[in-house]
Steps between C-alpha positions, in 0.01 A plus 500: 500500500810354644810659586723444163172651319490785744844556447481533125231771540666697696801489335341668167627823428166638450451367861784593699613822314150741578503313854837621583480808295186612686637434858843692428243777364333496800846527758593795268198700543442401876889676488735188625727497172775297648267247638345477138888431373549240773125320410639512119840398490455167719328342191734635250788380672342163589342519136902558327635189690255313320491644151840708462746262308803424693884589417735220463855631603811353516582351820210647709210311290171573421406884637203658528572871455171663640650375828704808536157697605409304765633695717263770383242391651676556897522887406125533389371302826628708718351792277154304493553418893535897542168564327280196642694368862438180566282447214779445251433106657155517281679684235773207428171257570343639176819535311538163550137463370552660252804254380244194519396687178819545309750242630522098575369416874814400557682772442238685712531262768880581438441842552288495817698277686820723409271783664435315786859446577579826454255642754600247743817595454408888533293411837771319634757764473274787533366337846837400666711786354486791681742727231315764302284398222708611213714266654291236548398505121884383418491229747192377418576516110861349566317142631200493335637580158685229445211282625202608368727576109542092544148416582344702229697313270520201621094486454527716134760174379247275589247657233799600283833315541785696464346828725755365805815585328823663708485824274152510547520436867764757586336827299170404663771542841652792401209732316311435848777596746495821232152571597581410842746784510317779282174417794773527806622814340179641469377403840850615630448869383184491636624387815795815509241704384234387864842517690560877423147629540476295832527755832841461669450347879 
């Protein structure tokens, strides 16, 4: 079988839908509920820049309006990192997997690479930045936004041309800063919150 066959099997419904279905099933019960959210909304996003029709406006051009959650997907892996460390890595690994299924490979590729960035970017700042981390989550977000918004599309125009539009572009940019924030304030309380039980020297 080669790999445009292999693709159209897995992208059945009857295929992909139990395989999915049965692995969320399976983070639920073993209790990780946010990394279950995280493993399913990476191929409905990547799955809605595909199929989702886009929005011709005046001025701004075509728009794809599902871009808007994007930024979603920032607050629920820092939930999912909370509940499996390090292993969120695997968990974006087999969300991506899981888009193979339900989107165009290059929108996938899209996708990963856009990841990519956006944990180099993380690294980077996380590694040379010494500020605290609910900082760190703005700074990071505040460069790799921008870049990793413009490499995702970018690689979704080339499997459907019109994805790289500037109103497309710019709420990808602004619904992740949003996330960016609602994480840094949540990390931020926690961080008042270690700061007040901690013993006084």
């Amino acid at each position: 079988m080669n790999l445009e066959a292999y693709h159209a099997l897995i992208s059945q419904p009857a295929v992909y839908l139990p395989v999915i279905g049965v692995t969320l099933l399976a983070l639920l019960i073993a209790k990780k509920p946010a990394t279950a959210v995280y493993v399913g909304l990476m191929p409905l996003i990547n799955w809605s820049f595909s199929a989702v029709p886009l929005i011709p406006l005046p001025l701004i051009g075509p728009y794809q309006p599902l871009a808007i959650v994007t930024g979603l997907v920032l607050v629920v892996r820092d939930f999912a990192q909370r509940e499996i460390g390090h292993r969120v890595l695997a968990a974006m690994l087999l969300g991506l997997a899981f888009s193979v299924m339900t989107t165009p490979i290059a929108i996938v590729l899209a996708s990963g690479a856009a990841f990519l960035v956006s944990e180099t970017v993380d690294w980077a700042v996380y590694t040379w930045t010494k500020r605290p981390l609910s900082e760190r989550v703005m700074v990071s977000s505040l460069f790799g936004a921008p870049i990793d918004s413009a490499v995702f599309l970018y690689g979704a125009n080339i499997a459907r041309p019109g994805s790289l539009a500037m109103g497309t572009l710019v709420t990808s940019i602004i619904s992740k800063l949003i996330g960016a924030a609602v994480v840094a304030l949540v990390i931020a309380r926690r961080e008042r919150r270690a700061a007040a039980l901690a013993p006084a020297e």
